[in-house]
C-alpha positions in Angstrom: -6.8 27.6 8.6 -7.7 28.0 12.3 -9.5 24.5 12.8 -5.9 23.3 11.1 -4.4 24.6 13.5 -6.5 23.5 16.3 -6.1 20.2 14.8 -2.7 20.2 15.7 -2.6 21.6 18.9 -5.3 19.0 19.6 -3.1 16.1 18.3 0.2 17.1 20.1 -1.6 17.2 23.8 -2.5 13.7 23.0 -0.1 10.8 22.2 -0.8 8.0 20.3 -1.9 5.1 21.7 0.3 2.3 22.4 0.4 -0.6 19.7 -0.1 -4.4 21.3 2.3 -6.7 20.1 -0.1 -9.3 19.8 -3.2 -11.0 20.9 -1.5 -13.5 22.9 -0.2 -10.5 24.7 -3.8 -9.0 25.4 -5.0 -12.2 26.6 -2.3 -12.4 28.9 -2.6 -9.2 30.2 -6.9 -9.7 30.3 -5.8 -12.9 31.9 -3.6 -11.1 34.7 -6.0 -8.9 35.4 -8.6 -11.0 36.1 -6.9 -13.3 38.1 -6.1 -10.5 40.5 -9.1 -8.3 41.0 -12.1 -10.7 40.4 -11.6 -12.3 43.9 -11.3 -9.1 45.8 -14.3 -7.5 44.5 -15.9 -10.7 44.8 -15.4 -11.2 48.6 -16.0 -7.4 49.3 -19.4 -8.0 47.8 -19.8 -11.1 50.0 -18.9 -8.9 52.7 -21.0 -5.5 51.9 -24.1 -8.6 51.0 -23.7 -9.5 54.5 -23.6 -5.9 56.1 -26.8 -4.9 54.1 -28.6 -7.9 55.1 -27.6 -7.1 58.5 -28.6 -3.6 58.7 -31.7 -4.1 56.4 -32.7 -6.3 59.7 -33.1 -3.4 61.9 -35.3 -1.3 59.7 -39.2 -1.8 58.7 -40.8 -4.0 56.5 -40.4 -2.5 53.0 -36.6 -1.9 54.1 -35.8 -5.1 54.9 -37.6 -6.7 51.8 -35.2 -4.6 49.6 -32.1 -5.2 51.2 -32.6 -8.6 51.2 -33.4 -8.4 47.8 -29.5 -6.2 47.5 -28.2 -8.5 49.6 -28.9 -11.8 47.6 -27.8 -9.5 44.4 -24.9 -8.5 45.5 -24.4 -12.6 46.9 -25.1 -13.4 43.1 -22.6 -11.2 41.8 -19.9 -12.3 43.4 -20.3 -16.4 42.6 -20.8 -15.3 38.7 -17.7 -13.4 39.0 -16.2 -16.8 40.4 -17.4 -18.7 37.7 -15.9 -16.2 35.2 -12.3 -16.4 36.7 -12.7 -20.1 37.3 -14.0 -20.3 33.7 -12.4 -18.0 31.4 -9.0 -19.3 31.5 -10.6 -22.4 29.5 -12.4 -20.3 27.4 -9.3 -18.7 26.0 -7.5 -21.2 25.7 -10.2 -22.5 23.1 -10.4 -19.4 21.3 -6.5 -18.9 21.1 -6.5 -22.6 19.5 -5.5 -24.5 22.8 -2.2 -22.6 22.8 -2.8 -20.1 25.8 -2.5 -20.8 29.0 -3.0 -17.9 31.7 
């Protein structure tokens, strides 16, 4: 009777989760959001790339090695997150049956 009851309290403190109307609407809003935070995180990984490199400059041997090594990681990242806005637009527009366009 008690974990009944704590069942319910449990299920009243949480609402249920909204309902999507439909895929096209979750590719849409995938779509949006892609399209407005891959290029920001993109260019501040360009930019933190270039601060490490900088910085890894000034420090010995095995410090520098590394933060080149960060620096042309973080310099990957952010062109393969490129790619995948440039990219998945196409890509679901295929899998939607050439219907979708973001």
């Amino acid at each position: 009777m008690l974990a009944l009851a704590l069942y319910y309290v449990v299920s009243l403190s949480f609402p249920a989760a909204p309902v999507l109307g439909s895929l096209s609407g979750a590719l849409s809003t995938f779509c949006n959001a892609l399209n407005s935070i891959v290029p920001i995180v993109a260019m501040l990984m360009v930019v933190a790339g270039g601060v490490i490199y900088a910085g890894g400059q000034l420090m010995g041997a095995e410090t520098r090695a590394r933060a080149n090594v960060w620096a042309t990681s973080m310099l990957v990242g952010a062109v393969i997150g490129i790619m995948i806005r440039v990219v998945a637009p196409g890509i679901l527009s295929v899998l939607y049956s050439g219907t979708y366009t973001c």
